[in-house]
Structure formats: C-alpha cells, structure tokens
C-alpha positions as CSV (number, residue, x, y, z in Angstrom):
1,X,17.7,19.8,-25.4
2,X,20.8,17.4,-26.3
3,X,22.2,15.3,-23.7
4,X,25.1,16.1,-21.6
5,X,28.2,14.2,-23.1
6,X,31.0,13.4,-20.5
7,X,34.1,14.4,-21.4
8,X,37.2,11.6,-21.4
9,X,37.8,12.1,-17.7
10,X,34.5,11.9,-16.7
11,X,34.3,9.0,-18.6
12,X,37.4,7.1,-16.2
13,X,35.0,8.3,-13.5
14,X,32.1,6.6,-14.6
15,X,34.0,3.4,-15.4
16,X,35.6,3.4,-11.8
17,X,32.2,3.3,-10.3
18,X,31.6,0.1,-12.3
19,X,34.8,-1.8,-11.3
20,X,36.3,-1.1,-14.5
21,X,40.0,0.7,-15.2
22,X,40.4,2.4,-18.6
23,X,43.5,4.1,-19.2
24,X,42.9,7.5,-20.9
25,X,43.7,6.1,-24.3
26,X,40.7,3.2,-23.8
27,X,38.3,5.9,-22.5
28,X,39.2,7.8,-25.5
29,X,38.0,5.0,-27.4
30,X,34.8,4.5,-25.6
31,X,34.1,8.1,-25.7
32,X,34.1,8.2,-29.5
33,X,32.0,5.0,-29.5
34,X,29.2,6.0,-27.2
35,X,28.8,9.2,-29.3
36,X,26.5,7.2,-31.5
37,X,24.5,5.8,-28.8
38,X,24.1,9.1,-26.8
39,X,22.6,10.6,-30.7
40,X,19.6,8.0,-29.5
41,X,19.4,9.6,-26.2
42,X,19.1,13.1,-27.9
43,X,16.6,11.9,-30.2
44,X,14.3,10.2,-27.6
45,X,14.8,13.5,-25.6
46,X,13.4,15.7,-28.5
47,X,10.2,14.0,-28.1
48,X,7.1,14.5,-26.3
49,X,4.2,12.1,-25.6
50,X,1.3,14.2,-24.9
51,X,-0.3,14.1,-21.7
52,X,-3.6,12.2,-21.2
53,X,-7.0,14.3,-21.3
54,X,-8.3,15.6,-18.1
55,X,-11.7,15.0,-18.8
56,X,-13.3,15.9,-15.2
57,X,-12.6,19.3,-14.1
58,X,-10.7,20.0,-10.9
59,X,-9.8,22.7,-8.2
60,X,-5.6,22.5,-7.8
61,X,-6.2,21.7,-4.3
62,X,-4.9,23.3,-0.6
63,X,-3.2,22.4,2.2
64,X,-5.9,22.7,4.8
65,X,-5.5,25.0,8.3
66,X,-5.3,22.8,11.1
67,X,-8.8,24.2,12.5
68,X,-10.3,22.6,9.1
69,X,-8.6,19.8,9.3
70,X,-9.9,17.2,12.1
71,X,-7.3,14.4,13.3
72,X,-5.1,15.9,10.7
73,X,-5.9,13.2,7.9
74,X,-6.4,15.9,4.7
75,X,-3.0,16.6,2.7
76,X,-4.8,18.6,0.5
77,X,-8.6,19.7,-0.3
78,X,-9.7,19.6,-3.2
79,X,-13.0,18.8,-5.3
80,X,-13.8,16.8,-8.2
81,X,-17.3,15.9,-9.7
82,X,-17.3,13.0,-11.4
83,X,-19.8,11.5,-14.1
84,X,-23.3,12.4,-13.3
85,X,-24.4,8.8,-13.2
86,X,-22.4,5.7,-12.3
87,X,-22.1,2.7,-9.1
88,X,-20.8,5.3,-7.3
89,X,-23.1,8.6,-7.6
90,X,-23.4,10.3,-4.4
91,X,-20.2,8.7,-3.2
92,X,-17.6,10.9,-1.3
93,X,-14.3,9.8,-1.9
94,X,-10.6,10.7,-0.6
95,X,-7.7,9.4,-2.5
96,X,-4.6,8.8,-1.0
97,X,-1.4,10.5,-1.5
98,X,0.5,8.0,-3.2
99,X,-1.6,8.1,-5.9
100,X,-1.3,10.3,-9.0
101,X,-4.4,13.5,-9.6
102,X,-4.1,15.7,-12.5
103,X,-3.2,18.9,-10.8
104,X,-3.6,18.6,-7.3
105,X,0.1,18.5,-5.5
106,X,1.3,15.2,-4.1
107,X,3.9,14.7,-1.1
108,X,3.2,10.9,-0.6
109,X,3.9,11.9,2.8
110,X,7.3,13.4,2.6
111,X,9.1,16.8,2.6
112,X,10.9,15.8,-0.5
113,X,8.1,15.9,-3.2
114,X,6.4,19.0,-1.5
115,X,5.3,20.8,-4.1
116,X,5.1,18.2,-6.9
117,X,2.3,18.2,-9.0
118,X,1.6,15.1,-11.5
119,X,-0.1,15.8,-15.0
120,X,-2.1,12.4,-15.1
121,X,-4.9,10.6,-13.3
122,X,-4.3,7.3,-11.8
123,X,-6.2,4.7,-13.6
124,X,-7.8,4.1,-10.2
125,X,-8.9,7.7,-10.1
126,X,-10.0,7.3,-13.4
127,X,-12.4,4.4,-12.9
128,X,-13.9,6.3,-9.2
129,X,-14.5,9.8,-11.2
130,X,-16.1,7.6,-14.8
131,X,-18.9,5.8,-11.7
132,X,-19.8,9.2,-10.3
133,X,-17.7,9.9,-7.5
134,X,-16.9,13.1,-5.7
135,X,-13.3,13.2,-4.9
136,X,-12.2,15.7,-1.9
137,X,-8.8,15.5,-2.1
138,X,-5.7,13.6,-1.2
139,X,-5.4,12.0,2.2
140,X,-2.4,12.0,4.4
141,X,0.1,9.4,4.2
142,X,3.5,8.1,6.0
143,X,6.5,9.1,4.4
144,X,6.9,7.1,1.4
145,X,4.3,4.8,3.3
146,X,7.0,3.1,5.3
147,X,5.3,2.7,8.4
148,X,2.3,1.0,9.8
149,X,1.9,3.6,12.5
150,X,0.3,7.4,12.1
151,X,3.5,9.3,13.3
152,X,5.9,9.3,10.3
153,X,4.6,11.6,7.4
154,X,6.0,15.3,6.7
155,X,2.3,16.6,7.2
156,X,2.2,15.4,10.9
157,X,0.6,13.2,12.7
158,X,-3.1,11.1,11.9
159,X,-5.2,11.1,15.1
160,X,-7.3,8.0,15.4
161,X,-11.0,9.3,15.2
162,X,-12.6,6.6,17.3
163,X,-10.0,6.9,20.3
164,X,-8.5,10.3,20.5
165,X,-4.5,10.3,21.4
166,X,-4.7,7.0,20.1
167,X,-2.7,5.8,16.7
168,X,-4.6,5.5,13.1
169,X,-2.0,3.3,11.8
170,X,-0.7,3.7,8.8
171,X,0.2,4.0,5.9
172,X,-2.9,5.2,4.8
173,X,-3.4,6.7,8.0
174,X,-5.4,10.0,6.5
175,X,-7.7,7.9,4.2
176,X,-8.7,5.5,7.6
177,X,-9.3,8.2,9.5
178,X,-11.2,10.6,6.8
179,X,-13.7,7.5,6.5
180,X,-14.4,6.5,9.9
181,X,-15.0,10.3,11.0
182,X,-17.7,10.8,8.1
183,X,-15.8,13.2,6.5
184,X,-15.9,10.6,3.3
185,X,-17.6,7.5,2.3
186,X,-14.5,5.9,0.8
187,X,-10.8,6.1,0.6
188,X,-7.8,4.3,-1.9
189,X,-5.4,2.5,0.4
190,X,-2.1,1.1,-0.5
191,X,-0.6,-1.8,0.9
192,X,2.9,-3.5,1.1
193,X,2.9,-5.1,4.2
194,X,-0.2,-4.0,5.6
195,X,-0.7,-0.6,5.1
196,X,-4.7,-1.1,4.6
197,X,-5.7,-3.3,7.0
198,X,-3.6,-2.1,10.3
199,X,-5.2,1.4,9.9
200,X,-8.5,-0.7,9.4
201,X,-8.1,-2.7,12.2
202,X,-7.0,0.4,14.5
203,X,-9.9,2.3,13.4
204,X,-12.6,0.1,13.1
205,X,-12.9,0.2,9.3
206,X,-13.5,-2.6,6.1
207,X,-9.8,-2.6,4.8
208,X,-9.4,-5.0,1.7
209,X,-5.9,-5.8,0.0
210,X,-6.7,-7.7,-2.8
211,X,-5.5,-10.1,-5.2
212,X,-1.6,-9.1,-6.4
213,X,-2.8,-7.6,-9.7
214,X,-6.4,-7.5,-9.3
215,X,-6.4,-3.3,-8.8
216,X,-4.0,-1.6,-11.6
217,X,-1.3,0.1,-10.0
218,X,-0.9,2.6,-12.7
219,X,-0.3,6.0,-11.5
220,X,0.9,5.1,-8.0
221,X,4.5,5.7,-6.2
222,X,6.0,2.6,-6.4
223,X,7.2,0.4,-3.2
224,X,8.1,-3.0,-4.5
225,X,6.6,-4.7,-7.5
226,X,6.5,-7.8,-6.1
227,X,4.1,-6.2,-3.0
228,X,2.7,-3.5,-4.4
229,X,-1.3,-3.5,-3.9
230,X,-4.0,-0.6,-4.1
231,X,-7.7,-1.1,-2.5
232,X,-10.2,0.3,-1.1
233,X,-11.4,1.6,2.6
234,X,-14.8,2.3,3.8
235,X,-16.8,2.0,6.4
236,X,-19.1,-1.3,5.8
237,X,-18.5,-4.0,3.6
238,X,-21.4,-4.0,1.2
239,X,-18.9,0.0,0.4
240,X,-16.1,-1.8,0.1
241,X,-17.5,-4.9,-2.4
242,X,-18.8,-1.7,-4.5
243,X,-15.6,0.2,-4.8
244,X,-13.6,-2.9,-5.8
245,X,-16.3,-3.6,-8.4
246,X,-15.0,-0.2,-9.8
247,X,-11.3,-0.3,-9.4
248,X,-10.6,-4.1,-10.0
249,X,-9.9,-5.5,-13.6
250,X,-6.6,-4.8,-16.0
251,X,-6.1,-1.4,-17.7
252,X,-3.0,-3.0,-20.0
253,X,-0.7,-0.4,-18.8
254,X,0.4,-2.3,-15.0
255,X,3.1,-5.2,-15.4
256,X,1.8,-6.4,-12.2
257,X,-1.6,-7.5,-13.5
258,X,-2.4,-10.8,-14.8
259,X,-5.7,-9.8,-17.2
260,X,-8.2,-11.0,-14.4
261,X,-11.2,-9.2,-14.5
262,X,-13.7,-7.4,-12.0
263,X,-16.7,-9.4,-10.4
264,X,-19.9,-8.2,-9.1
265,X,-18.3,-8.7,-5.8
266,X,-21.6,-7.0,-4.2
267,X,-23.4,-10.3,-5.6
268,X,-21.4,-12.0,-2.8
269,X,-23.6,-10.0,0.0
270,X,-25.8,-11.3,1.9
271,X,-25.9,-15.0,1.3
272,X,-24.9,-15.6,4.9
273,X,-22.3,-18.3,5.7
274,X,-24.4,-21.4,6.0
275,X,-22.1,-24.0,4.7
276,X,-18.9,-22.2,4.8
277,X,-15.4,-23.1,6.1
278,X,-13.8,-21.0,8.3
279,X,-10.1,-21.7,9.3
280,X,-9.0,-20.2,12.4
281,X,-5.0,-20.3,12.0
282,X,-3.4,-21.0,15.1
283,X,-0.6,-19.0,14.1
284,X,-2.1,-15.8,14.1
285,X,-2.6,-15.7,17.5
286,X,-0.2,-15.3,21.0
287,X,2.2,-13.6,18.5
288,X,4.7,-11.2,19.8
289,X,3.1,-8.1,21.4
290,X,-0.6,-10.1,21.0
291,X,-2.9,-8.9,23.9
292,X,-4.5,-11.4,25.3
293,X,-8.1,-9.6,24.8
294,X,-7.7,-9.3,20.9
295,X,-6.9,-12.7,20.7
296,X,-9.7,-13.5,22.7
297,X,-12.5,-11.4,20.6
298,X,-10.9,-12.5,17.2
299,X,-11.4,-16.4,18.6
300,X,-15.1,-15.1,19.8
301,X,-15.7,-13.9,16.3
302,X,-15.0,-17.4,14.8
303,X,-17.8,-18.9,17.3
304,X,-20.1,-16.2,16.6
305,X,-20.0,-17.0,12.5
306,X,-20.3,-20.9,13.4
307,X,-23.3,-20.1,15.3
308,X,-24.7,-18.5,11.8
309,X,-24.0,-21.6,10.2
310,X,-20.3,-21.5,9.3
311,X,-18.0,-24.8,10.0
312,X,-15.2,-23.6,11.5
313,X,-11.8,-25.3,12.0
314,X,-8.9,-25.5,13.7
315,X,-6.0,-25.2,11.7
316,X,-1.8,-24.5,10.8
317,X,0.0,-23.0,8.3
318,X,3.4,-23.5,9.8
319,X,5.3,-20.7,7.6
320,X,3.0,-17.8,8.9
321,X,5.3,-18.0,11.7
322,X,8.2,-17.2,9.5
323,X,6.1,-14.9,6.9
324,X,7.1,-11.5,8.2
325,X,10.9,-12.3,8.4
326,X,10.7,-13.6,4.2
327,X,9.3,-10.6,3.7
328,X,11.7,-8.1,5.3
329,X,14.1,-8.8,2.7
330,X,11.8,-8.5,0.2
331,X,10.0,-5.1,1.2
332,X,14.0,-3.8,2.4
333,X,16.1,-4.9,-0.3
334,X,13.6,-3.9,-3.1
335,X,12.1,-0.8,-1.9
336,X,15.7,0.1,-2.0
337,X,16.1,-0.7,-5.0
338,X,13.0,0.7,-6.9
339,X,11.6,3.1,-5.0
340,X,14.8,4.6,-4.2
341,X,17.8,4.0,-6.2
342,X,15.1,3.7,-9.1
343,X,13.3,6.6,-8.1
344,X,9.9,4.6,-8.0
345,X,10.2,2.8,-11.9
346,X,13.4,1.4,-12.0
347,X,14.0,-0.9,-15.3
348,X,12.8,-4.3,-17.2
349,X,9.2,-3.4,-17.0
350,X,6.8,-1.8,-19.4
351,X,4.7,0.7,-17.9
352,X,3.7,4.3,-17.5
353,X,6.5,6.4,-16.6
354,X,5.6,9.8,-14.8
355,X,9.0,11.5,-16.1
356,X,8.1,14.4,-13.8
357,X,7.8,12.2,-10.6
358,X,10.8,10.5,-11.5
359,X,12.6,13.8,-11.8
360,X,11.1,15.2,-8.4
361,X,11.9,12.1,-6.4
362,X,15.7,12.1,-7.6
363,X,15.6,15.2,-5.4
364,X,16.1,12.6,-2.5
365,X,20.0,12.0,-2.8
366,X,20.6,15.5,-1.7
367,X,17.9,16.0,1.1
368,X,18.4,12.3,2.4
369,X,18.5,13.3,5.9
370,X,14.8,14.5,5.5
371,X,13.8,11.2,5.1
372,X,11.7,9.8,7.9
373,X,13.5,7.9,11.3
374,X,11.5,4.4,9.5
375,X,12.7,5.3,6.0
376,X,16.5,5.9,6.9
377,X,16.7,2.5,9.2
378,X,15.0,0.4,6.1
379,X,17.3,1.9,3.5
380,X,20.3,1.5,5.5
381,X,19.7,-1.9,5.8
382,X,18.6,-2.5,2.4
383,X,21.5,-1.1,0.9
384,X,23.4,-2.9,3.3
385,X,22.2,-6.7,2.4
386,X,22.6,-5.8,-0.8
387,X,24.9,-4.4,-1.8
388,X,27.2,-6.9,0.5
389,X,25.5,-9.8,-0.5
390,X,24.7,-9.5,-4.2
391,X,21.2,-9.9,-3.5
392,X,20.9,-13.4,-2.3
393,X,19.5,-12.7,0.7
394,X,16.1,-10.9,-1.8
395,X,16.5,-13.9,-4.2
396,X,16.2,-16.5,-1.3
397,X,13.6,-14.9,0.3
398,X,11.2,-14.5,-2.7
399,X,12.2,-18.4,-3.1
400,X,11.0,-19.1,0.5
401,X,8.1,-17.0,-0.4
402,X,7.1,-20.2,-2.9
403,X,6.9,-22.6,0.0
404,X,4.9,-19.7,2.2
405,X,2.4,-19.4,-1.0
406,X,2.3,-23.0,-1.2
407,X,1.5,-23.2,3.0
408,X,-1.4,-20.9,2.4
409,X,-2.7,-22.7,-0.5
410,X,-2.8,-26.2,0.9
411,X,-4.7,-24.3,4.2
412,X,-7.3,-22.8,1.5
413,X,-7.5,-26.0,-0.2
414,X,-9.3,-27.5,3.3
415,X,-11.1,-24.3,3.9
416,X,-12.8,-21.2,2.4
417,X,-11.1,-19.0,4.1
418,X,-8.8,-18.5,6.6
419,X,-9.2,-16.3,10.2
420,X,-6.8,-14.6,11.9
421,X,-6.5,-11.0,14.3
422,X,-5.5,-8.3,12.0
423,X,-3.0,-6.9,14.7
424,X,-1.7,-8.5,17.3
425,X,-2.9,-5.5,19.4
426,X,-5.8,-2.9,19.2
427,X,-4.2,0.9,19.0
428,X,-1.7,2.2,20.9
429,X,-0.8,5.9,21.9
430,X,0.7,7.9,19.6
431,X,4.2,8.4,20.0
432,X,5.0,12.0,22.0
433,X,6.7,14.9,20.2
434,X,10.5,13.8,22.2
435,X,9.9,10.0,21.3
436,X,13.2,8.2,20.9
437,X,13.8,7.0,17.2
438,X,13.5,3.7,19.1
439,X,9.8,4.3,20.0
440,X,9.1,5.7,16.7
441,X,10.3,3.1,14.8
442,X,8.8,0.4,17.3
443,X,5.2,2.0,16.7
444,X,5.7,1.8,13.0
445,X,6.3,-2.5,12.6
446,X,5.3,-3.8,16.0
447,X,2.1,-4.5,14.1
448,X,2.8,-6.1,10.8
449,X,3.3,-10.0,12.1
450,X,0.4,-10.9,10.3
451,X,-0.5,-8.6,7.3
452,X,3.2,-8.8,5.8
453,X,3.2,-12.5,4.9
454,X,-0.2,-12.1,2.5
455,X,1.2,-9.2,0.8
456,X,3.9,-11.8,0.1
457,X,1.6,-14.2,-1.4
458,X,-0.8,-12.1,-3.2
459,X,-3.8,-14.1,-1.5
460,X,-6.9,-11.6,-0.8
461,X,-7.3,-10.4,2.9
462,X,-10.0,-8.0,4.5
463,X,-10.2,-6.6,8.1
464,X,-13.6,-6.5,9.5
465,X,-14.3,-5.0,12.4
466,X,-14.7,-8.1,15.2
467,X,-15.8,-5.9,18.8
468,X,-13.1,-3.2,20.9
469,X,-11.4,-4.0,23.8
470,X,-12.8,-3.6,27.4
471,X,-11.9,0.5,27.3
472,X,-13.0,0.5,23.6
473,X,-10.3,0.2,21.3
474,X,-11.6,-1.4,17.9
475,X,-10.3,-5.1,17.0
476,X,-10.2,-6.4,13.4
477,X,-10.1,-9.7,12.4
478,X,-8.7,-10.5,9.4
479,X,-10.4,-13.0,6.8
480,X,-7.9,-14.5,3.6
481,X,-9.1,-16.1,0.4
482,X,-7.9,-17.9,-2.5
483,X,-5.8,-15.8,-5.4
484,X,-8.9,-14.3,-6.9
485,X,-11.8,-15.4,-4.5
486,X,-12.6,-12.2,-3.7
487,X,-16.5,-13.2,-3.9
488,X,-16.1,-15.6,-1.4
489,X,-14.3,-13.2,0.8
490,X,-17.2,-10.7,0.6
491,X,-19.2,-13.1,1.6
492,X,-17.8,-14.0,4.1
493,X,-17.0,-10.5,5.3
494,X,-20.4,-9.7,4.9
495,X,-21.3,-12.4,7.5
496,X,-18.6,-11.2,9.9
497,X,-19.8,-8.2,9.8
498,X,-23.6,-9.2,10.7
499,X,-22.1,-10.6,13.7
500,X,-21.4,-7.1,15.2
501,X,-24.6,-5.3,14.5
C-alpha cells in the first residue's frame, strides 16, 4: 500500500497548521523534496513484523447478559488455561480491560474501541498464564480509566459487592468487585492517580501500586508515562505478595522500567512488625470530604500495629498537602497529550506499538462527544493549559514533583513506612441515572487527595483493609514504602492485616 502524497495545496494546508506561510512556488519546492522522504514511509509500510505466538489457547470472549453478570463487573467472558504447573496453579484471574488479550475484544471502558480486538498478550498476561493461571476474562473499566468512581464506563455501572447501591470505585471498578464477590481470586489493576487502591479501599480489598517501573506496562492503554502503573488486586495480602512475585521484574520492551527485578515478596509474610516504624502522616487526615469515622479507624489501625510491636510516629510531609494539585497538570496535560492526541504511544520512546490499537483509538476525533462527562472536562482542560501555555504549567509541575519526591523520601528516611486513610471517605452512593455532570464528575475525584501524589513519586503504596464504618462501609488504610521496598511493605501489610482478623 503506498502512502498518500498531498498534493501542492494540501501541502499550504499542512504548513498553515504549523504557523508557517509558503507561497505556492515554496510548497512546490517542498513537495518535490519530501517525495524522497515519503519513499521511506512506503517502504516501512510494505513491511510486516509478525505477531507474537499465542501459545495458550483461548475462547474470543462475550459480553455477558446482565442475569450472568453480578454487580456488572465482567466486560467480557472468556477462558484461558494457563501452564499446568506454576505459583499460580489453581488461581482464578480477571484481567482488566486496559490491558491487551490475544483475541478477546477490548473497550477499555469506552464506546469508541467497541469491537477492537488486539493480536498480542500483555507481558503481564503473559507472566499470569506461564505460573498457571486461569484467566476468565476482561473486567470492566471507566472510560479510558478517567475516574475514580464506578459510574463512567460505556458497559455501565460497577456495583459495590460488599454494600449494594453503593460505589466500587474505580478505575478498575470490575476487577475490585470480581474479587471481593468470589467470582475470581485476583485481578490486574491500573493506576494513575489511584485507580487501584480507591476501588480497594471502597471494597474492602489488598490494592497494591507499586514501584514506577516495577510491573512492565507493555501491552497496556497508555495514560501518562510519567504515572502509568499496573498491579495487582486480591482479596488478602499473602495473594497479592504472590501475584507481584509473578508480574514484577523488566521484560526489555517498557521505557518506563529501570531493570529492577522481582523479589520473593511472599518471604516478607509473616515476620510481624516487632521493630518496625510506622509513620502516621498528619496530612492524610481531616482532608477535604474526610469523615470523621475513617479518620478515626485509620488512626485506630496505627495503635493496633504498635500494640504488635510496631513504633509508631507522628509525622509531616508538608507537600502531601499540595500533591494532588502537582499532579493535575501532570495526569491533564499529558493524558492529553499521549493518550489522546498520541492515541496512547505518542513519540521519543521505544516500545511496543499495537498499530491496530493505535488505528482504532484515532477513531476518537470523530465520535468525541462519546467520550465520558470526566474525559471531556479533563481534555478540555488539558488542551486548554497547554496549548495556551506552551506547557509550562506540565514542566513546572513535574519540577515541583522533585521537591514532593524529595518530602516523601526524607519522611521514609525516619520511618519504614508511612500511614495514611486510603480515601478520605468510605463509599458513597452511586450516582442516579439523571445525575447532573456535576455529580458525576464530583463522584469521580472527590476521592483522589491522597492516592494521586504517590503515583507522582513512584513510591510503593498498598490499601489494606483497616475495619468499616458504624453501617459497614469498608475503610482502607493506606501503607507507603521506599522506591523499591516492596518487601518491607508486605510486611508490613501483612501485619495490618492481622490486626483485622
């Protein structure tokens, strides 16, 4: 197939969108010069790199009745056997869908890539199948994942399992809710400003976000490089230490990993917390929208582990304060820019490049107005800032995001780990079917105060259940390690954990 050639006046057309006036003898010029170029473009277009072996068979999935499908978490059903030995034989596992499975279609929660099917496995799907996992199918997630409340994807919305009526949170709304109704054992989560750990904490679920770059994102519908993580869900943590032990480590094919390699995180369990330091960041709590009673069971928690032996402390790390508003330009501007104008790969990275997503998400220019109440609002804004500002406002922010980092560090250079509530607030009610964009969009980042600033710094942060509320709403507290300390996070997870048995 050769590439289409603009013709002179096209040409003036293109150079008009780019500030620059050629007079029809100049684009004349150009147009005999880029000839030579665009004979590259035909070549690389006349060549195929062959798709990667599908090495465990796989039923193409389907969209589930509603009668089969219980708080409306499953995208699609489908069923793949992995090895018949591994870590995680016997292991039922939902994947969530963000994340590529040769075959099986793939919405990432929006109307735009319905009907989309992707010809590779994620690397993390990859790993799960080659340690004997049974995959069930693809989990329902918020549009594009741009929202931290159940109520935003094309498929409809996630019921919380454990309080009916009640929101799941999201983005990984399906896989919270597939795990704590024993439907699975385990779910993939992806996280960008919390989108693990709120559905955890609404739930009652082990939500991890690890290390920036610990869990290869290859295969995944890019956000923003910068925030982009993938981990696991499950119900308990000794599950969760397992899973990681089977995603984590580099596969050479994601620019956001740094070549650290898995642990035997599950090592970590069960060496109690005698000895360890617990920082309970002031910060984290009395935070806009913070009821009083989660603030009050997270603070509980932190007595409960020092009655186990932990020394716990009082600390500050003044930036948290500020964390969620350094990350709004951040998460806006680029998720603008790479998941949207770059349909999900963008440029100036080396990587794997899913031509067929890239292709089916372009589709978005022309069906913009299908994009979710949450999407339009971030996108607006986005584009706005930058396109306005020349992106200072996404360059200062990820230069504030230093001195954030640095905050954290210098707390985790006096402690272990640090404690906070996950969410301000236990679960709400789901938005109604006439909500006001304003209520829809308010249910989506009321929550994020806290989760948003470690996706930021890339530090490691679970959400373990901590109690419910007085009419039984789940709390999670949320523990944060050092880059890379993911051992000592189990453990101390693990200890939390035996606090609520």
């Amino acid at each position: 197939m050769t590439v289409y050639r603009p013709n002179v006046t096209e040409l003036q057309q293109v150079a008009s969108e780019l500030g620059l006036t050629l007079s029809r003898e100049d684009a004349a010029s150009f147009h005999a010069l880029m000839q030579g170029q665009l004979d590259a473009y035909d070549l690389v277009d006349s060549m195929v790199a062959p798709p990667p072996e599908i090495v465990y068979p796989r039923t193409p999935g389907v969209r589930p009745d509603p009668v089969d499908n219980p708080f409306g978490a499953w995208a699609v059903k489908s069923r793949i056997h992995g090895a018949p030995t591994g870590k995680l034989k016997g292991k039922r596992v939902a994947i969530k869908d963000n994340v590529c499975v040769a075959g099986v279609q793939m919405m990432n929660g929006s109307s735009i890539l319905e009907g989309y099917t992707p010809e590779i496995d994620a690397t993390i799907v990859t790993r799960l199948l080659d340690e004997g996992a049974e995959i069930l199918g693809k989990s329902v997630c918020e549009y594009y994942c741009a929202s931290g409340g159940s109520h935003t994807s094309a498929n409809g919305v996630v019921e919380n399992p454990v309080v009916p009526g009640h929101n799941a949170g999201g983005s990984s709304s399906g896989s919270t809710a597939l795990v704590m109704a024993d439907i699975v054992d385990m779910a993939t989560g992806g996280d960008q400003g919390g989108s693990i750990r709120i559905p955890a904490s609404y739930c009652g679920a082990v939500g991890l976000k690890p290390t920036h770059g610990l869990v290869p994102y290859t295969g995944i519908f890019a956000v923003e490089l910068t925030v982009d993580h993938v981990g696991p869900i499950t119900r308990t943590v000794a599950d969760n230490a397992l899973m990681l032990e089977v995603m984590a480590g580099p596969d050479g094919l994601d620019p956001r990993q740094s070549g650290a390699l898995a642990q035997p995180y599950t090592s970590a369990l069960g060496k109690g917390v005698g000895g360890l330091k617990v920082g309970v960041v002031a910060e984290g709590f009395g935070t806009p929208g913070a009821e009083k009673e989660v603030d009050t069971r997270v603070r509980e928690a932190a007595d409960r582990l020092g009655q186990m032996g932990a020394h716990i402390h009082q600390l500050s790390v003044p930036l948290h304060t500020a964390g969620a508003a350094i990350w709004t330009p951040i998460f806006l501007e680029g998720a603008t820019d790479l998941m949207m104008r770059g349909n999900a790969y963008g440029t100036n990275m080396k990587g794997v490049f899913l031509e067929s997503l890239l292709d089916a998400h372009a589709r978005w220019r022309d069906r913009a107005d299908e994009l979710s109440e949450t999407l339009k609002l971030g996108i607006l804004t986005g584009h706005y800032m930058s396109s306005r500002n020349r992106g200072r406002y996404y360059g200062k922010a990820q230069n504030l995001n230093r001195l954030l980092t640095a905050d954290y560090d210098k707390a985790l250079n006096e402690v272990d780990v640090l404690l906070m509530p996950t969410t301000p607030m236990a679960t709400t009610r789901l938005p109604g079917p006439n909500a006001s964009r304003e209520e829809i969009i308010g249910r989506a980042f009321e929550m994020v105060g806290n989760t948003a600033p470690t996706c930021l710094t890339g530090h490691p942060a679970i959400s373990v259940p901590a109690g419910t509320t007085s009419d039984g709403r789940p709390i999670g507290a949320m523990l944060i390690a050092r880059h890379l300390d993911e051992m000592t996070l189990y453990r101390a997870a693990a200890g939390l954990e035996a606090c609520y048995p």
